[in-house]
C-alpha positions as CSV (number, residue, x, y, z in Angstrom):
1,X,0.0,0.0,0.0
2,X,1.2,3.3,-0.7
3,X,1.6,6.3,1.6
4,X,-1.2,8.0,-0.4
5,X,-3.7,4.9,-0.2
6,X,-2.6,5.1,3.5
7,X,-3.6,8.2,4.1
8,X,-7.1,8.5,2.2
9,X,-9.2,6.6,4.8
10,X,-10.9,8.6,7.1
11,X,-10.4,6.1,9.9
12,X,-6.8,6.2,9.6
13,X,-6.9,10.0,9.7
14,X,-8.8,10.1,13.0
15,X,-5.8,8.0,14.4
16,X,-3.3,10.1,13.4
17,X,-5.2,12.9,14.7
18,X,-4.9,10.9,17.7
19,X,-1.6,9.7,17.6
20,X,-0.6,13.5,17.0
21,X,-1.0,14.0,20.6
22,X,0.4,11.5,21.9
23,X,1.3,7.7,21.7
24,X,-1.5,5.5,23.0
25,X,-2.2,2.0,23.3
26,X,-4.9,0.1,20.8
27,X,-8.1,0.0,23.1
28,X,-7.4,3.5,24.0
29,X,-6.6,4.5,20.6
30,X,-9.6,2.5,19.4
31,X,-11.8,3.9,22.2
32,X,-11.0,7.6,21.3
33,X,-11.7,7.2,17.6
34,X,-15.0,5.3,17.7
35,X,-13.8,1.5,16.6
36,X,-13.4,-2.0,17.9
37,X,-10.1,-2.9,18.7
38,X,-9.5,-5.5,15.3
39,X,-10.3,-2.8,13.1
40,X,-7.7,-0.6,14.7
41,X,-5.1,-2.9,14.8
42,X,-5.9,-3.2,11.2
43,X,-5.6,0.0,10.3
44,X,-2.4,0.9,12.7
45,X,-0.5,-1.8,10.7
46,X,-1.6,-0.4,7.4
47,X,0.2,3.6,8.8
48,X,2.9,1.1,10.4
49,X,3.4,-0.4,6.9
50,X,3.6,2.9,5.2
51,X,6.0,4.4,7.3
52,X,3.8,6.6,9.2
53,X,3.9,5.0,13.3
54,X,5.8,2.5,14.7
55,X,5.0,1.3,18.2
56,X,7.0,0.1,21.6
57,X,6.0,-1.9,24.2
58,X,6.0,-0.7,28.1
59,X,4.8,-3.4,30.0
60,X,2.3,-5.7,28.7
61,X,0.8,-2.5,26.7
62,X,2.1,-2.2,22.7
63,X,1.8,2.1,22.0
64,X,1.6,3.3,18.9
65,X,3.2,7.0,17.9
66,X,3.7,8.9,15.0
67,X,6.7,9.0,13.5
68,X,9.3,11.9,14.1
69,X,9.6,13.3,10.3
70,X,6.9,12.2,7.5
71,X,7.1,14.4,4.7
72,X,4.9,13.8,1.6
73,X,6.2,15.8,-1.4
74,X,3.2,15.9,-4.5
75,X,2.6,18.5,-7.5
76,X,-0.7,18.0,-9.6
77,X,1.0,20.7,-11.7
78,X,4.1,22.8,-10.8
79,X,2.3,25.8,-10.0
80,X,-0.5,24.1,-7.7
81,X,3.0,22.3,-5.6
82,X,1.7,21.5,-1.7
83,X,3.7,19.9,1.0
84,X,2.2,17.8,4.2
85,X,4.5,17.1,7.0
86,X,3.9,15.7,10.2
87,X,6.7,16.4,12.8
88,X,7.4,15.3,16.3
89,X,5.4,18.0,18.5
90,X,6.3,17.1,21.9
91,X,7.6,19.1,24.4
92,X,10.8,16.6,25.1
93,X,9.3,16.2,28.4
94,X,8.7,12.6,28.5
């Protein structure tokens, strides 16, 4: 799947809306965007697959976070360029 077929469902949106927060683990991730747990793990491997999270483990919990630097990079024509970037936005207080 590509980074663009990633990132035009609206489910996967609202967890990186989420995830732009902060990292969260998948029944609180699922919880806070309206879905059952399988179709969030489903979807957080599709934005892992793509590049867009990864996840770490702290305890028995698996949390998923958004990537430090995603930077997509696409020009319909040259005049209509745009640029989406997702960057790290925490505080370094973790």
């Amino acid at each position: 799947m590509t980074l663009l077929e990633a990132l035009g469902n609206a489910r996967r949106l609202k967890i990186i809306r989420e995830l732009s927060r902060e990292p969260k683990y998948v029944s609180e991730l699922a919880e806070a965007v309206g879905m059952n747990g399988k179709s969030a793990v489903h979807h957080l491997s599709v934005l892992e697959e793509a590049g867009l999270v990864d996840h770490y483990r702290r305890g028995n919990r698996k949390y998923y976070r958004l990537v430090n630097d995603v930077e997509l990079y696409a020009a319909p024509p040259p005049e209509r360029a745009f640029i989406l970037q997702a960057t790290d936005q925490s505080d370094g207080s973790d």
